[in-house]
C-alpha positions, 0 to 999 in steps of 0.5 A: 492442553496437557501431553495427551492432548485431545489431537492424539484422537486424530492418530488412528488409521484411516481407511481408504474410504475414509481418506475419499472422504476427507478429500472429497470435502476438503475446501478448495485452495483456489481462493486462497492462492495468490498470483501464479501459486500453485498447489502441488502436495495437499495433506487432508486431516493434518493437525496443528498441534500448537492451537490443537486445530485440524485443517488442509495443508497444502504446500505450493511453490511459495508456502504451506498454506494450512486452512481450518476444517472449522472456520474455512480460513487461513491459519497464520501460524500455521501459513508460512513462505518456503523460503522464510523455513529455516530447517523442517524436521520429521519426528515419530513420538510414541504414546505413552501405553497403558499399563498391562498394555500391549508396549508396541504403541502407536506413535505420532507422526508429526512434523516440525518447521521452524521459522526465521520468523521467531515461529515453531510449528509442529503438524501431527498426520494420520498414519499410514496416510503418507501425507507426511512423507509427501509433504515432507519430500515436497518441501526438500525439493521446494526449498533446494531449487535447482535453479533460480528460475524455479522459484516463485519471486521469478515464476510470479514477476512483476505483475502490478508492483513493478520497480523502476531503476534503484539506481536513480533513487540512489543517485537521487539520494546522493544529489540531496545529501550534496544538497543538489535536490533541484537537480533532475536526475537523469536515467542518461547520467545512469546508463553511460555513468556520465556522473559530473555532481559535486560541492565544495567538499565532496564529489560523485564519482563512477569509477566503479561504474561496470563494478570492476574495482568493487563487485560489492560496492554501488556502481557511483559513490561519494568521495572528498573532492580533494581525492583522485580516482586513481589515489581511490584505485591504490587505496582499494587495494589496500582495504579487505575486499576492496571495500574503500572508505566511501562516504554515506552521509554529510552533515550539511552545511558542516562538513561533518560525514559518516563514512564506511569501509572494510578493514585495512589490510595492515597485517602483523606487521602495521603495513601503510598506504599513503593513499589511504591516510590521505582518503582518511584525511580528507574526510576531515576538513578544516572546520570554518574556525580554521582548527582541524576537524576531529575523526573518529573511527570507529571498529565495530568489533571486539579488540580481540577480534580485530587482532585476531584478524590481523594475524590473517592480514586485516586488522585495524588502523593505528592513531598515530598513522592517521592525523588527528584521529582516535580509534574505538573498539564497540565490541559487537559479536559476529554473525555466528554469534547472533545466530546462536542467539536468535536461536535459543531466543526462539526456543525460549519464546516456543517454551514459555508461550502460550502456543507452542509447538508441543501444544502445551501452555506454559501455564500447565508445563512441568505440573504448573511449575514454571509460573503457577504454584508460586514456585518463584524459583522457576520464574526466575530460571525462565528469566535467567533463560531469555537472559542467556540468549545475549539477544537483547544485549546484543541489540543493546551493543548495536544501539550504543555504537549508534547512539555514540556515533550520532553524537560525534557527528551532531555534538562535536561536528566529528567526522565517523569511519566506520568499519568492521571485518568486510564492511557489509553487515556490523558496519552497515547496521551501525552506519543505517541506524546512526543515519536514522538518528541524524537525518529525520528524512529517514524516518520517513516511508520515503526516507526509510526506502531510500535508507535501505537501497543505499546502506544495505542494498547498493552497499552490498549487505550479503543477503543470499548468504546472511538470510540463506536465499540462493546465490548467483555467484558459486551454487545457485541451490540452497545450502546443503542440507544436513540430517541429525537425530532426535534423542529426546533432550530438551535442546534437542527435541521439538516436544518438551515432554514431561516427566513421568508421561512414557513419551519417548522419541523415536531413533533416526527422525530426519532434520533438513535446515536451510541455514549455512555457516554464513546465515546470520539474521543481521538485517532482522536485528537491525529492523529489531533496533530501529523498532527500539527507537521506535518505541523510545521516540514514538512521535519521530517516525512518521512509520508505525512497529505494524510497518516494520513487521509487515516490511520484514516478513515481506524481506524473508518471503522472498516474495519480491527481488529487491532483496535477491542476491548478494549486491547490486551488481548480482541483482542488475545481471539478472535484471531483477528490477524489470522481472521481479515486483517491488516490495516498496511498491506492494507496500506502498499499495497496502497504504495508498487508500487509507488517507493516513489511518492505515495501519503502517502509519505512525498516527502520533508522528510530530515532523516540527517537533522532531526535525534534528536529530535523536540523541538517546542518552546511555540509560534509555538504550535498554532494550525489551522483546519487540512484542509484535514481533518476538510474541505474535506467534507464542503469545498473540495476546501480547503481540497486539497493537498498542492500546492508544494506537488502536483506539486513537485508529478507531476514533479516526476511521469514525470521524473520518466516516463521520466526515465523509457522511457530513461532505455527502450530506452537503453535496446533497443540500448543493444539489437539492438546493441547484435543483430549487433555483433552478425550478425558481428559475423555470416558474419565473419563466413561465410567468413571464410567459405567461404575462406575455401570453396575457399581454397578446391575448388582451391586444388580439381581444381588443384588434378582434373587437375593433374588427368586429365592430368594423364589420358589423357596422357594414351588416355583417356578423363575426366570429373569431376562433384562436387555434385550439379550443380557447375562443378569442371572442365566444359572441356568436350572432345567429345567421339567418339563411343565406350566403356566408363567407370565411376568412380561411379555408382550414375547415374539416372534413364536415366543413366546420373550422379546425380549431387546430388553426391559428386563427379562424374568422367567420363572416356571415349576413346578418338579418335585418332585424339584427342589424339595427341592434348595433349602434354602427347600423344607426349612422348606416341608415342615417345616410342610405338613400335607399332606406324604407319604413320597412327598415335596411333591405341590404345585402337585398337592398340596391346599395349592395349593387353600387359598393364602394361607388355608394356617396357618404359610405366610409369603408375601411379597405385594409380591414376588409383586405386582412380579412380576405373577404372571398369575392364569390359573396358579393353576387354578379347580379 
């Protein structure tokens, strides 16, 4: 939008019963909170003037927190931590006046906040509704706390990301670099600093143990095996802040290392110390063809500077006081002089982005000057412009002293020494990226986290002060706030105003920054030169530029404690491993479920391909804007992921899907298939069971057969019940009147049988018509001495009376046995 752009309609007053109102459907904050974050000032009607979108602002004790009135979501540009805020600024813009108007026009009341995050946000407020002043007056307080328990990395702790002891993981690292990585390390070896690990060449020694030689150094370190802890005692008193050459990386199996320190105090006058030449010396063995080994060292400053500093007693060593040595110059600027350059790359990405912080496109800025209407002449000055940051040069520099370095110690097997002023921030960036370079274990997640705890944490890269987070030693607040006035120039003034419009700026606006005379963004330059190579060598690392943004905004939220401080020994007095979560942890977390699609992961990573080390020549160290840091917040659309990166995520989270799909359906055909064999199994049961069941039937009809013939051979008529309603024989003989008998007692109530019995046999005399009808009857009358024409009177008959005594009869008395016959049938008479 133009100058006047449609949020100017947002700057009348509102009534009292208008701001109700706009409280009263205000959307709630709660579930947009993290743990432990509170609300304290809320802003209803606030606009961000950089996308033209009103919404609720809300300041907490970790960030402003700006929520769109449309979607009800989180705006990013507009959400920012407090302690990544490098100055905020109040400013009353008038409007331009019609003419023949009234020259006492309203005026904006809006509010800047720059970002250490390449961000300019501009907020525009209701007037008269004193949610800018509250806001504003929140923020003073929130970003000076007046002490370091009041801020939230503190008040949050360590929740679910809780770190364990970064001394471990170091001396982890150093058994590995003394290829000692079998070796368990031991949490005892940490606590009594019984540190006894060593090779041929080098050792780790805990002579700053209760860091009483070096406050900035880590409580172990590794040193040539040749060298004594009191020749190190001598030495540290030589180099500036005691800061003695120490050893950050070997070569293994080469006795080539990189090593770091300060600089040495030679002065004007070229001072020596012996313990120093000879430290120097041996971390130069004899190479295995006898001959000496080549040592480099290398300055990381400008020549000038380091003689400037020599006139205040440091400097820089001489060649000819350390044997076989040559001493290069690499000519990186100091902290002051990558501040003032990140900074005017700020204001060049605010100016010519597509959000920015006067809500104009740069398409539309200047009448369409500055790239439209074909006026080449300002394309060139915008470019002239990101030129004159030094920003990318500077990167550039830093890349080439690593590069150089790398090559030294991969090509001609040299040893590196490499220092700057203090030894903290030049000297750690060329010293951590030279390490990327060689070592492909730190382009690796593991790897990158150990890079950083060692070259940056342990080694005491001043974070408090280089990032303007509060310190432990001196002040414990942030820097001092200054206040300046807004005059309306274009370095000045957060609005770009165009010429001709009638906007002028109000005196006296008020401007509080968070930076001091040693902020320095050193770390984000270093993450800025490893997403160089990073883009260089896009199949090296096994991390993704995704990585590295999300892993720098969470070093300048303040989020977590790893970053607390200014050195390892401030962190272990505060005990910010057991109070404060890890950001590894978090980070680690954000990954673990994604099986290698996540975001973080680089998905062209080639560890076999890649197993040595990068060695970029001079011509592929030129340097570009990172685009998904530099752009995400002036230009979004240029700051998106890589094309094939996301396309080649897509295809994989679908094939991965796909997978999974494939693996349920296969289970179910496992399951489906368990279930038929088991019901195979089941219907092969019941066959045999019922070819059992078969087989007994068959055997109990031919018994019940042979029973039945038995006992009516003798006159009698059967019947055989099995239990339940299936008859074992279904032949009934009708019984004539007369008395009859059962084999069992189970009967009903009515006296009929209980078909629920096992077995059920019923007896009864059959009528002598009947009784010849059976063959069995024939042989009976054939012998009975008692017979008569008129036929077998028996059971009437006086062969009843004589049973068994009866000659010629043949009785089967086991049958009649089984079928217990009860003796009331057989009469007394």
């Amino acid at each position: 939008m133009d100058g006047s752009g449609s949020w100017e309609s947002l700057l009348v007053e509102w009534t009292p019963e208008e701001l109700r109102q706009s409280e009263s459907h205000s959307h709630g904050m709660s579930e947009f909170l993290l743990e432990s974050e509170d609300v304290l000032v809320q802003g209803h009607g606030v606009v961000l003037v950089n996308t033209d979108e009103a919404g609720t602002l809300a300041v907490t004790n970790f960030r402003i927190l700006f929520v769109s009135e449309v979607s009800q979501q989180v705006i990013g540009l507009g959400t920012i931590p407090l302690a990544t805020i490098e100055k905020f600024s109040k400013y009353a813009v008038k409007l331009p006046s019609a003419p023949r108007q009234s020259s006492k026009a309203p005026s904006r009341r809006l509010l800047q906040v720059v970002g250490k995050d390449m961000r300019t946000i501009m907020f525009a407020f209701r007037r008269k509704s004193k949610q800018r002043r509250a806001v504003f007056d929140a923020l003073c307080g929130l970003t000076k706390p007046e002490q370091l328990m009041d801020l939230y990395v503190f008040s949050c702790g360590p929740s679910t990301f809780k770190n364990s002891n970064p001394k471990l993981r170091l001396l982890k690292e150093y058994y590995r670099l003394l290829g000692k990585g079998s070796i368990n390390v031991s949490s005892t070896a940490v606590e009594d600093g019984s540190l006894s690990v060593s090779n041929v060449l080098w050792r780790v020694t805990s002579i700053n143990y209760n860091y009483t030689l070096c406050s900035t150094y880590p409580f172990a370190v590794i040193v040539p095996k040749s060298i004594s802890d009191e020749e190190i005692l001598q030495v540290s008193s030589f180099r500036g802040r005691c800061r003695f050459p120490a050893i950050s990386w070997c070569k293994p199996g080469n006795g080539a290392v990189l090593a770091r320190s300060s600089q040495p105090l030679v002065g004007l006058m070229s001072q020596r110390n012996l313990a120093d030449e000879k430290l120097v010396a041996a971390l130069c063995p004899n190479a295995h063809t006898g001959t000496r080994r080549k040592l480099y060292i290398a300055d990381a400053r400008p020549r000038k500077n380091a003689l400037a500093n020599g006139a205040m007693g440091g400097g820089s060593e001489s060649s000819a006081n350390y044997f076989q040595s040559e001493v290069f110059f690499l000519g990186i600027e100091n902290i002051h002089v990558m501040r003032d350059s990140l900074a005017r790359l700020r204001d060049y990405l605010d100016t010519h982005g597509t959000t920015s912080s006067d809500g104009m496109s740069s398409f539309l800025r200047n009448g369409g000057s500055t790239w439209g209407g074909g006026n080449l002449s300002s394309m060139s000055a915008s470019v002239s412009t990101l030129g004159d940051s030094g920003w990318l040069i500077h990167v550039q520099s830093v890349l080439a002293g690593s590069a150089w370095i790398a090559a030294c110690i991969a090509l001609e097997s040299a040893s590196v020494l490499v220092h700057c002023s203090d030894g903290w921030d030049r000297t750690t960036q060329l010293v951590s990226l030279a390490s990327i370079l060689l070592d492909p274990y730190y382009r690796t997640f593991e790897g990158f986290q150990v890079l950083v705890e060692k070259d940056w944490l342990a080694f005491g890269h001043p974070f408090a002060d280089r990032m303007g987070f509060p310190t432990l030693s001196g002040n414990n607040s942030m820097p001092e706030l200054t206040r300046q006035s807004s005059v309306g120039s274009l370095s000045s003034s957060p609005l770009r105003i165009p010429s001709g419009s009638g906007f002028t700026s109000s005196a006296g606006n008020t401007s509080h920054g968070q930076t001091s005379n040693n902020s320095s963004p050193i770390f984000l330059q270093w993450i800025d030169c490893v997403s160089q190579l990073l883009r260089m060598y896009p199949y090296a690392f096994e991390f993704s530029s995704a990585f590295l943004v999300d892993f720098l905004d969470c070093v300048l939220s303040y989020r977590f404690g790893n970053f607390l401080f200014n050195s390892e020994k401030e962190r272990q007095q505060k005990g910010v491993a057991d109070t404060c979560g890890c950001l590894w942890v978090y980070l680690a977390h954000l990954r673990s479920g994604a099986d290698g699609s996540h975001i973080h992961y680089n998905p062209f990573f080639d560890p076999v391909k890649y197993d040595g080390p990068l060695l970029p020549p001079a011509a592929a160290l030129a340097p570009t804007l990172w685009p998904q840091f530099h752009l995400r917040w002036a230009c979004p659309s240029a700051a998106g992921p890589d094309e094939i990166q996301s396309q080649w995520r897509t295809m994989t989270k679908k094939f991965s899907e796909t997978t999974k799909a494939k693996e349920a359906a296969e289970m179910d055909v496992k399951e489906l298939q368990l279930k038929l064999d088991l019901q195979a199994a089941e219907l092969q049961k019941e066959r045999q069971l019922r070819n059992s069941a078969l087989a007994m039937a068959k055997r109990t009809s031919r018994e019940s057969l042979a029973i039945r013939r038995a006992v009516q051979s003798l006159g009698c008529k059967v019947n055989f019940l099995g239990g339940g309603n299936d008859a074992v024989n279904t032949s009934w003989l009708e019984a004539r009147e007369g008395p009859s008998f059962s084999s069992r007692s189970d009967t009903d109530a009515g006296g009929h049988p209980d078909e629920k019995a096992d077995l059920f046999v019923s007896i009864s005399a059959a009528e002598d018509n009947r009784v010849c009808d059976f063959p069995d009857s024939l042989v009976c009358e054939s012998i009975c001495p008692f017979r008569s024409r008129e036929g077998c009177k028996w059971p009437d008959a006086a062969c009843a009376q004589f049973g068994s005594q009866f000659v010629g009869l043949k009785a089967n008395f086991d049958a009649f046995d089984r079928l217990s016959i009860h003796d009331s049938y057989f009469g007394a008479d």
